[in-house]
C-alpha positions, 0 to 999 in steps of 0.5 A, a space after each residue: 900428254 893429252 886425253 883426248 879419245 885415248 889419244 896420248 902425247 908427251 907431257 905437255 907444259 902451259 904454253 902448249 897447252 894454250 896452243 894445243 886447247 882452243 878458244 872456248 874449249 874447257 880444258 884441265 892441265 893436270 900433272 902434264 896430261 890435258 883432259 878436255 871436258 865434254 859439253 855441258 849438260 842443260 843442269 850443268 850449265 844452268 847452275 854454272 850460270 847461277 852460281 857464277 851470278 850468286 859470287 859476282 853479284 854478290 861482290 857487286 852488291 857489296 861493292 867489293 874488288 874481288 874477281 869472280 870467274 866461270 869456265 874457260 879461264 885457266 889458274 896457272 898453279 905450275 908448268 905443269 898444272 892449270 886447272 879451269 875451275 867451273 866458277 872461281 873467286 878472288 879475294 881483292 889482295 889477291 886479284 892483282 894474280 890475275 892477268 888478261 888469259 889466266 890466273 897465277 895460282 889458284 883462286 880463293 874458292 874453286 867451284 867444280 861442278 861434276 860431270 859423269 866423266 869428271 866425277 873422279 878427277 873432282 873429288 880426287 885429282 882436283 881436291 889433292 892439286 887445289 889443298 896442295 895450291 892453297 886454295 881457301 874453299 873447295 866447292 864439289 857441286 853434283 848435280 847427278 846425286 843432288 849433292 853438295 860439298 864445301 871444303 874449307 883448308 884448314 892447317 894446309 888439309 881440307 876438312 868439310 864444311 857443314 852448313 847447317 844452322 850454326 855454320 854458313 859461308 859468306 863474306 866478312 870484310 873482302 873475304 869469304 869465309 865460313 862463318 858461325 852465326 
């Protein structure tokens, strides 16, 4: 199934939704369904941008293996489910899961920047598939309400993450964790 202008199809699989979504078009394969992102906002893609080259300079800075990635680069988490996170990042242990068009499961941290039409699917559909695929941090951006919420899985749930004077991400070794001072 699609969702695209209330258009709806049959469920479809990976290998249709990469034939179905063009090159360059942000896309989520979520329980079969694909929902296609509308064009970014300025703000949206201004901090997409940043955000991406806050990680990966990060890891160049530190000289770290690790992969970090931004829209358009698909984690293939089941046939059915291949979410394309805002901005991703992947450990070095784990960075041989990422081939040449998408990621085998899900990334280390997953950065969803939202939009007025994926406000739901963020806070609700993506958080339950990403807690489900594993992965580490869950990063909800919304630049709308000037919001940030980190999540961190912890005993296979995600619980928030405050940043305040005691807790603070960063990177320990070739991880990224939440850390205490």
């Amino acid at each position: 199934m699609i969702q695209r202008a209330g258009a709806l199809q049959k469920l479809v699989d990976y290998e249709t939704y990469r034939k179905i979504v063009e090159d360059g078009e942000k896309a989520d394969l979520i329980d079969g369904v694909i929902y296609v992102a509308s064009p970014d906002t300025r703000l949206s893609n201004s901090l997409n941008g940043f955000l991406h080259r806050l990680i990966a300079g990060f890891i160049d800075a530190r000289e770290i293996d690790g992969f970090a990635f931004f829209s358009r680069f698909s984690c293939k988490i089941s046939d059915y489910r291949a979410p394309e996170p805002d901005v991703g990042y992947v450990r070095p242990e784990r960075a041989h899961l990422v081939e040449e068009q998408y990621m085998l499961g899900g990334p280390d941290i997953a950065v969803e920047i939202i939009s007025r039409d994926s406000r739901k699917r963020d806070h609700e559909v993506k958080r339950a598939l990403y807690e489900s695929a594993g992965v580490t941090e869950y990063w909800i951006i919304d630049p709308l309400k000037r919001q940030a919420h980190f999540l961190e899985l912890q005993e296979g749930h995600y619980e928030s993450a405050s940043l305040d004077e005691e807790r603070f991400f960063s990177l320990q070794g070739d991880s990224w964790i939440l850390a205490r001072r």
